[in-house]
C-alpha positions as CSV (number, residue, x, y, z in Angstrom):
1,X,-16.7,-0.1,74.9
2,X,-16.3,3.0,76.3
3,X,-13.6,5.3,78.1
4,X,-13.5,7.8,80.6
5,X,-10.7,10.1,79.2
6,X,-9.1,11.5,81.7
7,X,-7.9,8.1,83.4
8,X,-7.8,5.7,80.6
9,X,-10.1,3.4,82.0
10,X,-12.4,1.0,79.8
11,X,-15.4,-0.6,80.0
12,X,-16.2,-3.7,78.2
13,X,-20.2,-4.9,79.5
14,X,-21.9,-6.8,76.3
15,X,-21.2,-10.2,78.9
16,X,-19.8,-9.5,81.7
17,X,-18.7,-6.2,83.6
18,X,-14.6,-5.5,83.6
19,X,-12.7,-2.4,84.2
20,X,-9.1,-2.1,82.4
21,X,-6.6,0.6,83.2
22,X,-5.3,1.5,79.9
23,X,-1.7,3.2,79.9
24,X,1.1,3.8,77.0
25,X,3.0,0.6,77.7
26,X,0.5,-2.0,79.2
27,X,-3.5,-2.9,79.6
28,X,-4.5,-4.0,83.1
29,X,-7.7,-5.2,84.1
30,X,-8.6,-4.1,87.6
31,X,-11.7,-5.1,88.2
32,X,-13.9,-8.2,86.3
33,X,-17.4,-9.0,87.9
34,X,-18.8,-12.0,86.4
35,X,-22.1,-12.7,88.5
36,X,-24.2,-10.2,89.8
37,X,-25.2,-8.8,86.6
38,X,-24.4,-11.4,83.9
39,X,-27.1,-12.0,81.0
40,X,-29.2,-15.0,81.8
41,X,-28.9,-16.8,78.8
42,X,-30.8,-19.6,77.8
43,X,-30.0,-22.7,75.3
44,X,-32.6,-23.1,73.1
45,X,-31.3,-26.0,70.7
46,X,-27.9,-27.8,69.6
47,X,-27.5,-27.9,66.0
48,X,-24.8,-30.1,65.4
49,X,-21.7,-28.6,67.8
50,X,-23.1,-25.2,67.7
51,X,-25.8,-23.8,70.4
52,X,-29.1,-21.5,70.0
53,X,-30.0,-19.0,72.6
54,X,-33.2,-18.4,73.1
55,X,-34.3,-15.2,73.0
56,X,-37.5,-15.1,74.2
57,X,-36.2,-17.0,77.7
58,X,-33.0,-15.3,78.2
59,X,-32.4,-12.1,80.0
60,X,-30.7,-8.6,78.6
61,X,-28.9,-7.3,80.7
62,X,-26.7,-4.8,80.0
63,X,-27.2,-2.8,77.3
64,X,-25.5,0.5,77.5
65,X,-22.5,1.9,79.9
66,X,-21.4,5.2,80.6
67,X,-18.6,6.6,82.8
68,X,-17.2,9.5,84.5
69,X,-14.1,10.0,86.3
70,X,-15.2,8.3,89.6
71,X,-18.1,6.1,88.5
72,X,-19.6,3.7,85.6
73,X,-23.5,3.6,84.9
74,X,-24.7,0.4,83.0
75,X,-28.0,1.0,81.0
76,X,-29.4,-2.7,81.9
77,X,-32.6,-4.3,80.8
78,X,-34.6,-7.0,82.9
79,X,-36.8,-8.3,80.0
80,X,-35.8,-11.1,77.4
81,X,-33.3,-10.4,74.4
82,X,-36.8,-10.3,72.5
83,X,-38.5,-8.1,74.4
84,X,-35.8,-5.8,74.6
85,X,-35.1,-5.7,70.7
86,X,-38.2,-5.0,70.3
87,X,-38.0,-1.6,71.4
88,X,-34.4,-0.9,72.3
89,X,-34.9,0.7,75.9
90,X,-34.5,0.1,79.4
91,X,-35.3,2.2,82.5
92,X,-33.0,0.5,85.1
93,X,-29.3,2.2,85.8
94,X,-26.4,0.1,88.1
95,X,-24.1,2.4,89.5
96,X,-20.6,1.4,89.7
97,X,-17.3,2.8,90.9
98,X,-14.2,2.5,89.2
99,X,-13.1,-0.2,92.4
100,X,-15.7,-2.6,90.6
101,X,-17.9,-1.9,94.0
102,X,-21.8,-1.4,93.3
103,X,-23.2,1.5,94.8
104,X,-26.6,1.6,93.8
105,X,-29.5,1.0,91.1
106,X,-31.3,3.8,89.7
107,X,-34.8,3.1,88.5
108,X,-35.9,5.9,85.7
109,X,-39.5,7.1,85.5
110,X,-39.3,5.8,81.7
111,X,-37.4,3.5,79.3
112,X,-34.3,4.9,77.3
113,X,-32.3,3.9,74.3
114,X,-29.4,5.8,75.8
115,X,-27.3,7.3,78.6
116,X,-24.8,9.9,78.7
117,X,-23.3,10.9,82.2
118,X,-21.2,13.6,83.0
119,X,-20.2,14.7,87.0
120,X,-23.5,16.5,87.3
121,X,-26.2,15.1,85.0
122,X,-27.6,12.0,82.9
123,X,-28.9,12.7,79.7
124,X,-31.3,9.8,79.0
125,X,-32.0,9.4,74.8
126,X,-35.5,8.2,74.0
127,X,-36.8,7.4,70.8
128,X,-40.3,9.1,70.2
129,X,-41.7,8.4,66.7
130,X,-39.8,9.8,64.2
131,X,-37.6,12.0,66.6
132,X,-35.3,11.8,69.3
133,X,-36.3,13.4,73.0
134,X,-33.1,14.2,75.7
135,X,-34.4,14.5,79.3
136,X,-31.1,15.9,81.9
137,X,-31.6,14.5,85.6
138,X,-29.5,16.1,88.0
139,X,-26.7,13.9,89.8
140,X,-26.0,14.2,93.5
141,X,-22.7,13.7,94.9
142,X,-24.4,10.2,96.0
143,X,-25.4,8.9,92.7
């Protein structure tokens, strides 16, 4: 979960995308997006009344967020839950106002473990070895 802090808006993407508007007397949700980029996930077994996902069939999604006052970036992996835990990076970005409304997908030149946004730039984390690299792209008024 994170928050942008000037508007008290929260995000909340581990299964589905929702947007809350956070003020001193109440918690609204504005905006909750349940298909376009939901986790496919997989059952792999019943055991009894509980379920197994399986891992190696079922699809990421998203697995980092960001915001800034007028948009939301989700972090979001294609590749299987296993795949992804495997290396803990993703190189695809969904770009989201604070209406809910996509605006685009970003595709970086590499996979990350982490994205920062402010107005201007993303910071993208990668993990290299034993040490951690920050590369800064630039961000257009159209990103």
């Amino acid at each position: 979960c994170q928050s942008s802090k000037d508007s008290g808006r929260v995000t909340n993407p581990p299964l589905r995308d929702e947007i809350y508007n956070i003020s001193d007397n109440r918690v609204i949700r504005v905006y909750e997006h349940q298909n376009a980029i939901m986790p496919q996930v997989h059952i792999k077994s019943k055991l009894g009344t509980e379920y197994t996902i399986d891992y190696d069939n079922s699809i990421a999604g998203n697995v980092g967020v960001t915001t800034t006052n007028d948009k939301i970036y989700f972090l979001y992996s294609d590749t299987s839950y296993s795949e992804y835990s495997a290396k803990d990076e993703a190189k695809y970005i969904k770009v989201y106002n604070w209406k809910g409304e996509h605006i685009k997908d970003l595709i970086l030149p590499f996979a990350v473990s982490r994205i920062i946004a402010t107005d201007n730039l993303l910071y993208c984390i990668k993990q290299d070895m034993d040490r951690l690299i920050v590369y800064t792209f630039t961000l257009d008024n159209t990103i």
